[in-house]
Every structure is written in C-alpha cells, then in structure tokens.
C-alpha positions as CSV (number, residue, x, y, z in Angstrom):
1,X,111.8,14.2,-53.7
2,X,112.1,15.9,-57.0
3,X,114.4,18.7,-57.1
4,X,111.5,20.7,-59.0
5,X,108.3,22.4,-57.3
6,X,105.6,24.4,-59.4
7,X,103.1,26.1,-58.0
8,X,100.0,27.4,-60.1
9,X,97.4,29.8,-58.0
10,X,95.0,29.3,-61.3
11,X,95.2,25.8,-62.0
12,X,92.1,25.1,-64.8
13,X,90.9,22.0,-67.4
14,X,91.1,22.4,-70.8
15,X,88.4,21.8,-72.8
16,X,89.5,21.5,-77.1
17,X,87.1,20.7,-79.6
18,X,87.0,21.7,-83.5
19,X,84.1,22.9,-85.5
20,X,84.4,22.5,-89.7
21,X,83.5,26.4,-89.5
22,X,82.6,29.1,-86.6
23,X,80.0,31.1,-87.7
24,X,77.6,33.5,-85.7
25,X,74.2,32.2,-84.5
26,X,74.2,29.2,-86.1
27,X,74.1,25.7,-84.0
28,X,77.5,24.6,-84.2
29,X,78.5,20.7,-84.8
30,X,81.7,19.8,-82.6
31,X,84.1,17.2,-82.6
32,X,84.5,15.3,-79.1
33,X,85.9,17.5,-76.5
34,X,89.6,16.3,-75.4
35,X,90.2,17.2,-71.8
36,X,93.6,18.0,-70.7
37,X,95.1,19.3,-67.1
38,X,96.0,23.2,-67.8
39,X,97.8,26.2,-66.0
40,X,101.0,27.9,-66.0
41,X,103.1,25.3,-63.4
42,X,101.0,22.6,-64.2
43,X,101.7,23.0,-68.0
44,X,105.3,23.2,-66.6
45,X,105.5,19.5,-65.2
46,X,103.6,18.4,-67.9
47,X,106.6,19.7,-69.9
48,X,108.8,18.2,-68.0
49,X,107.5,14.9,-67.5
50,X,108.1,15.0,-71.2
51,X,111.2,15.8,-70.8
52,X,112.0,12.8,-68.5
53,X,112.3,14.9,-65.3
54,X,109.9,14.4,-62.4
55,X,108.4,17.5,-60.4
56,X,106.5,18.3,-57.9
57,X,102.6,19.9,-59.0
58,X,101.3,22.4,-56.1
59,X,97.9,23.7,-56.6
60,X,94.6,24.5,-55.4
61,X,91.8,22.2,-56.3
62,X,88.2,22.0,-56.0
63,X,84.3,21.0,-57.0
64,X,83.8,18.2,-59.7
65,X,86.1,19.5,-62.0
66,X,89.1,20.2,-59.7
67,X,88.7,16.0,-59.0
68,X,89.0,15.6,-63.1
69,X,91.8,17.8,-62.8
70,X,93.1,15.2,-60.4
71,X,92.1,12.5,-62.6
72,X,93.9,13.9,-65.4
73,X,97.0,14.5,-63.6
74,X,97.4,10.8,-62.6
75,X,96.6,9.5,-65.6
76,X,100.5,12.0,-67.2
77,X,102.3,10.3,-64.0
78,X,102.3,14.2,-62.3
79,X,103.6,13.8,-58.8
80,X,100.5,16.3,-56.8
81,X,100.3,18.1,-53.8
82,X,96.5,19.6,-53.9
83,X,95.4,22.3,-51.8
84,X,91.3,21.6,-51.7
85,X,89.9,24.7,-51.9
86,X,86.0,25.6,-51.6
87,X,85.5,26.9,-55.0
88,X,85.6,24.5,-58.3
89,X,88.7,24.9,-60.3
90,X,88.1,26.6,-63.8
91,X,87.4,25.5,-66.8
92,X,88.8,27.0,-70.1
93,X,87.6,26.0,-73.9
94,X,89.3,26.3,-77.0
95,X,87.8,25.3,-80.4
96,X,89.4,25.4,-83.8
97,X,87.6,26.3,-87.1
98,X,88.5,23.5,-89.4
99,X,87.7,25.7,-92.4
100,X,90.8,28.2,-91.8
101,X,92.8,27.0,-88.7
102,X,91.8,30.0,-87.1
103,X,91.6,28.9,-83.0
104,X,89.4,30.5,-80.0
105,X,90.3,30.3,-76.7
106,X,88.2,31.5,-74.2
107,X,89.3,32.0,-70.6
108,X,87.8,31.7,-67.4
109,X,88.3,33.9,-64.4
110,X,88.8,31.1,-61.9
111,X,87.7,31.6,-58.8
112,X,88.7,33.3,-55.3
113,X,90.8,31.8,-53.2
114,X,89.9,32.6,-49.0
115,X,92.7,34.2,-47.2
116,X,92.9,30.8,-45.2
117,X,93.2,28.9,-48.4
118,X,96.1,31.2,-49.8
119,X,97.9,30.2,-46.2
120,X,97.3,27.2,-47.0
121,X,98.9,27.0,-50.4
122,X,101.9,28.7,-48.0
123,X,101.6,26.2,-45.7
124,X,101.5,23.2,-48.2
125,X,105.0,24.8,-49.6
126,X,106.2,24.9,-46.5
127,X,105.6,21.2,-45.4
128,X,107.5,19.5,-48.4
129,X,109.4,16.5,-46.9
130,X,112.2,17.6,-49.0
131,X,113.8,20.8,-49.9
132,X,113.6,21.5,-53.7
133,X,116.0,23.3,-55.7
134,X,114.1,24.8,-58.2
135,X,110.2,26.6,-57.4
136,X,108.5,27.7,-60.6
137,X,105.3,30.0,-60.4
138,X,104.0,30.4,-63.1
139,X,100.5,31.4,-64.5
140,X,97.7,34.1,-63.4
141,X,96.0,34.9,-60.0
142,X,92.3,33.9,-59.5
143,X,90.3,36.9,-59.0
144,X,90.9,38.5,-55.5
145,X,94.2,37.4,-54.9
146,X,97.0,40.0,-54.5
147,X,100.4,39.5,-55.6
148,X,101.5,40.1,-52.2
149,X,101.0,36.3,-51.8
150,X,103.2,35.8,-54.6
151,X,106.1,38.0,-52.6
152,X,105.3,35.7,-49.3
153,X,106.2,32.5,-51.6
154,X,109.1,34.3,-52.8
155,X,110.4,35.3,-49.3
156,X,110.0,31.7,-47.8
157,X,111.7,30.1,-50.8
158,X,114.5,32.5,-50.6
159,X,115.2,31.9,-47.0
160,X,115.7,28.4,-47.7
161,X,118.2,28.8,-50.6
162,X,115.7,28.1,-53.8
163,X,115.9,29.1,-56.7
164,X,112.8,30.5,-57.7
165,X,111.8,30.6,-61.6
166,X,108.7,33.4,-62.4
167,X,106.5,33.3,-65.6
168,X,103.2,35.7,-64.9
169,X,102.6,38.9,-65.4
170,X,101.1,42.3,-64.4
171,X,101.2,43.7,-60.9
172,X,102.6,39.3,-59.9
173,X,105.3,39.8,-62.3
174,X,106.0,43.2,-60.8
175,X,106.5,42.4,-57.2
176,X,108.2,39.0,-57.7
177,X,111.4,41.1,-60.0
178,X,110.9,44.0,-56.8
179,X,111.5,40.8,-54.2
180,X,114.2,39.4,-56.6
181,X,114.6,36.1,-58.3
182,X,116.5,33.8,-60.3
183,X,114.8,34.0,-63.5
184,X,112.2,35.7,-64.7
185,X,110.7,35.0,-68.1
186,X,108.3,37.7,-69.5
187,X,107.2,38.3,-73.1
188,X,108.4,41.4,-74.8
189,X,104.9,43.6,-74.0
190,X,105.4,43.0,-70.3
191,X,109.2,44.0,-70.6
192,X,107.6,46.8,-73.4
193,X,105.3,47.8,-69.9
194,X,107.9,47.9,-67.4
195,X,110.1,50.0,-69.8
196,X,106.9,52.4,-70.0
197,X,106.8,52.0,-74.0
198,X,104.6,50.8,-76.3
199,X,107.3,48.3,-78.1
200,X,111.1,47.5,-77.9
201,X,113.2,46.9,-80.8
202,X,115.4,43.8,-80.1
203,X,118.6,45.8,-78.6
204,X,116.0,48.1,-76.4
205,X,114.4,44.2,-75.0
206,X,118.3,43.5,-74.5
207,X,119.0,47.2,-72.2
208,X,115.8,46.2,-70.1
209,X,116.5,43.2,-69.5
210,X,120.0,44.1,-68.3
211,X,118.7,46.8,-66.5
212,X,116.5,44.4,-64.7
213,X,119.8,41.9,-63.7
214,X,122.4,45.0,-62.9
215,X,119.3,46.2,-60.6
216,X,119.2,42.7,-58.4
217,X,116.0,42.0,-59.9
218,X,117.1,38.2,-61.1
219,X,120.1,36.5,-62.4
220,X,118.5,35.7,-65.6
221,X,116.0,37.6,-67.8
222,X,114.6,35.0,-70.9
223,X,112.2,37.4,-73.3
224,X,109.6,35.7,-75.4
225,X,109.4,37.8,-78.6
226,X,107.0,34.9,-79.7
227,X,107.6,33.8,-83.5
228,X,111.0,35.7,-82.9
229,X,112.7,33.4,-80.8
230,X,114.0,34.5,-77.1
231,X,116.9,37.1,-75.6
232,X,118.5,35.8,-72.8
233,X,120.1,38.3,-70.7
234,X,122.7,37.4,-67.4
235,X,125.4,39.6,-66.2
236,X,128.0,38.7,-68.6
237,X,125.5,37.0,-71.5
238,X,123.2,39.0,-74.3
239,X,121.8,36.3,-77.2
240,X,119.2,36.1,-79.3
241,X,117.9,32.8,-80.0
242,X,115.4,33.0,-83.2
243,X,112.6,30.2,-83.4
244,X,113.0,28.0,-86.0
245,X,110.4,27.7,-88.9
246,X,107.5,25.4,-88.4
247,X,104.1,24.9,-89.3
248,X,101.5,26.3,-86.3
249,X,98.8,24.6,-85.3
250,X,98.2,25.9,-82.1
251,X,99.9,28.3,-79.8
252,X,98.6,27.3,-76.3
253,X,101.2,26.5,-73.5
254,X,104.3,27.4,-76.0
255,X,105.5,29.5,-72.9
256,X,104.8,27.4,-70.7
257,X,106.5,24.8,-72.6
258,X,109.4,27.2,-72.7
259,X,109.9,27.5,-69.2
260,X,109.9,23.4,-68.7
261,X,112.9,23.4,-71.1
262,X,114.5,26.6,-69.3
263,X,114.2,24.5,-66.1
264,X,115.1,21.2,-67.2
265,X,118.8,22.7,-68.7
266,X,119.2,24.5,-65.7
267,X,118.5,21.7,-63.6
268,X,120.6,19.2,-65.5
269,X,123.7,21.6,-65.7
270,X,123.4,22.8,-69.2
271,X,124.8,26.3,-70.1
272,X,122.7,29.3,-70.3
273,X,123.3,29.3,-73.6
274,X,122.2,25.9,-74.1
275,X,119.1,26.0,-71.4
276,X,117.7,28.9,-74.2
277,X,118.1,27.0,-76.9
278,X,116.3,24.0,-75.3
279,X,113.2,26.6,-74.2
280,X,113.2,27.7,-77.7
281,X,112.9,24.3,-78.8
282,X,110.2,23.3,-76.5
283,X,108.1,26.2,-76.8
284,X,108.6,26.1,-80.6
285,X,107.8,21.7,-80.5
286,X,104.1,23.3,-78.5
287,X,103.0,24.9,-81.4
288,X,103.1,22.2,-84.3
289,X,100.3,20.4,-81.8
290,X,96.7,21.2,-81.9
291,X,95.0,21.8,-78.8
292,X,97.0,22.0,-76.0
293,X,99.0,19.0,-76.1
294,X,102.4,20.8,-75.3
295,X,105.2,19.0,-77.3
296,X,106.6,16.0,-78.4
297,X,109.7,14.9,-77.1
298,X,111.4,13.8,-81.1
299,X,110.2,17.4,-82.4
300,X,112.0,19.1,-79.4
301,X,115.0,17.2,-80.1
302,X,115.2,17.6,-83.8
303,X,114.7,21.7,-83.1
304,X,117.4,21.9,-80.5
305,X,120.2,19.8,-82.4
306,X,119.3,21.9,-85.3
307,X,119.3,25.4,-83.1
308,X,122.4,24.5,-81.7
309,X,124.4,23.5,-85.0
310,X,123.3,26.8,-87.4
311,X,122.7,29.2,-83.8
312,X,125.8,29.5,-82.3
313,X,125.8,31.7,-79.4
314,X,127.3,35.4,-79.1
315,X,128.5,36.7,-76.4
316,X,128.0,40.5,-75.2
C-alpha cells in the first residue's frame, strides 16, 4: 500500500487544443484535442508518479467520461480507488492561440455529488486495506457540496494519525485550517483573504502564515506567490524560495505540481527546507509544458540542483 492517498471531490478530463489565432465569431480551425486525467489530487499522483513514488487516486467517477477518466488513469500507471457516482464527471477545455501564446481555460462546474455518494467517498477512505501516511485533498467542491465534508475527512484521518496535506480554497480551505492540519498550501490571495486585505507584501505573507501555525492551524504553511517563488512558514522556519527564470508555456497544474514535490520530500525525509525547494522546482518544471502535461522529471531536477546551490536557506 502506498504510503500516499489523494482524494479529489472534483475530479475532471482535460481537453487542450490550439488554434493559429482566437478571434470572435469566426469558425475556428483546431489542432487535435489531447485528453489528459485532471483535478487537484489527481494532478497530485500524476506528479508523483513522475516523481517515481506510487499513491493512491480516490475519486468520484461517473457517465462516459468518468470511464475515459479511468482509461486515462491506467494508461500513467495511477493506482485508483473510484467512487461511481450518478453524475458524469466534468469536462474542462483549454485552447492556446498559436499567434500570441495567450491560453483559455474554461472550467466546468462539475456536478453534485448525493449525500449518499459523499458517504461514500467517506466510506471508500475509510476501507483502505492499509493505513497511509500522507492524505492530500486537494482541488474544488462540485457544486452542492459543503466543506463540512471536507472537515469529516479531516476528523477521520486525524484519528488515525495522518498526516493530512490541503490545497483548495474558499470556505474548504477555511474549515480544513479551523479543524487543523499538517500543511496547508494556499496562494498569496487566499492568505491576502484570510488576513482581510486586499494584498500582502512578502513579510506580511510571512506574519500570516505564522499566525496560522502559532494558532494550531497546521505545522506547515507553503504560500504560492506564483512567478515569485514560495514562503514556507513552520514554528522555527521563515524562507523564501524565488522561482527560477523560465520560459512559460502554460500555467495549468503548476500548484498542483507543487504540492506532489512538497509531498514526495516530505515523504522521503527531506528537510523543510529542501521539500520547498523541490515544490518550487516542480511547479516551476509545470509551466515550460503546454497543455496540462505537468512536468518533466530532467527539468525538475535541473531547477532543484540549481535552487539549492544559488538559494541557500535562511533561517528566522
């Protein structure tokens, strides 16, 4: 059993294409679409399959495109554990204008989960043959879901000892810090949201963040600040990692890729300090990719040799 579990409420396929140019009411000429398994756990193991670690996927799935969900997963080697759910799972679409780079990425709702599906996702948690170390929930809620179903998950993995790693945001995000957790890894406007500002410079990210730890909230606060790098905050570490210079070509599941690299150090018994650097790698590796192909496993290696050689970390 994989000492890894992530869970994604929203699971969805991602549908990429690229048109030579987007423009209004004309009939658009696409490349073929490129299909690709999508949401914020399953991006997760994809990561860190990549990686070279093995997890566990937990999701619900349903309708013609939850089975090419499936399809997809099998085809990356992504250990499963489907919940089938009445609904179809989502579909999201993301086309790049060839002309300028410029990239649209429309999603989808997804759809409701039942209140006896939601216990069933419970349920499915519950029944692992193994207890995991590590439970990642990351991603959105389908419509109609409370986070009070993310607090339940939280509360059952916590009575069993594991650790359990959030990436969401909103009300979710919320109520997982109010139940406590290991690590929590929001970007700088939900951190900006909880502080009730409209932006934080990067000392005020590093006083909320510790405000969130010295408050039991989690162990370990990881801020995106997006083309800035990460601050990782613990009760006796402030750093700021910066990202390093690349060219962008697409910024879909950076954070996701982020968190697979915060997980696998953690997992594999690299420092804090090292574990940010790797995230910062991964999620920086996600962007020179088009689509949403996550990283390559030579550009993540390349960026974290060369983050930890010139990026030596600084105590608080």
């Amino acid at each position: 059993m994989p000492r890894i579990v992530t869970l994604t409420l929203n699971p969805t396929v991602d549908k990429s294409t690229t048109a030579d140019q987007i423009i209004p009411d004309h009939k658009l000429r696409c490349a073929a679409p490129k299909f690709e398994p999508g949401g914020g756990g399953i991006n997760v193991s994809r990561g860190l399959r990549r990686l070279g670690a093995d997890s566990v996927a937990v999701f619900p799935v349903g309708g013609p495109s939850g089975t090419l969900l499936l399809e997809l997963l099998e085809q990356e080697h992504i250990q499963q554990q489907a919940v089938p759910v009445a609904a179809r799972t989502r579909e999201n679409f993301i086309v790049v204008d060839a002309s300028n780079g410029q990239q649209y990425r429309f999603g989808m709702p997804g759809s409701p989960l039942t209140p006896d599906e939601q216990q069933q996702v419970l349920e499915s948690l519950r029944s692992l043959p193994e207890k995991p170390e590590y439970l990642v929930i990351s991603g959105s809620l389908p419509p109609g879901v409370e986070p009070e179903l993310v607090v339940r998950i939280i509360r059952a993995a916590k009575e069993l000892s594991i650790k359990v790693v959030v990436d969401t945001s909103g009300p979710a995000l919320h109520q997982a810090l109010a139940e406590g957790v290991y690590l929590a890894k929001p970007n700088v406007g939900e951190l900006s949201k909880m502080a009730g500002v409209e932006e934080l410079d990067n000392d005020a990210v590093a006083d909320m963040a510790r405000r969130l730890v010295h408050e039991g909230k989690c162990e370990i606060v990881v801020t995106s600040l997006g083309p800035q790098g990460a601050c990782v905050v613990t009760r006796d570490l402030v750093d700021h990692i910066p990202a390093p210079a690349v060219r962008k070509r697409s910024t879909v599941g950076a954070g996701d890729s982020m968190v697979a690299g915060l997980v696998y150090g953690l997992s594999t018994g690299l420092s804090v300090r090292e574990t940010v650097r790797l995230g910062v790698a991964c999620g920086t590796a996600a962007t020179m990719n088009p689509g949403t192909e996550l990283f390559k496993k030579a550009d993540v290696d390349k960026l974290y040799h060369w983050l930890l050689q010139t990026m030596p970390a600084v105590a608080a």
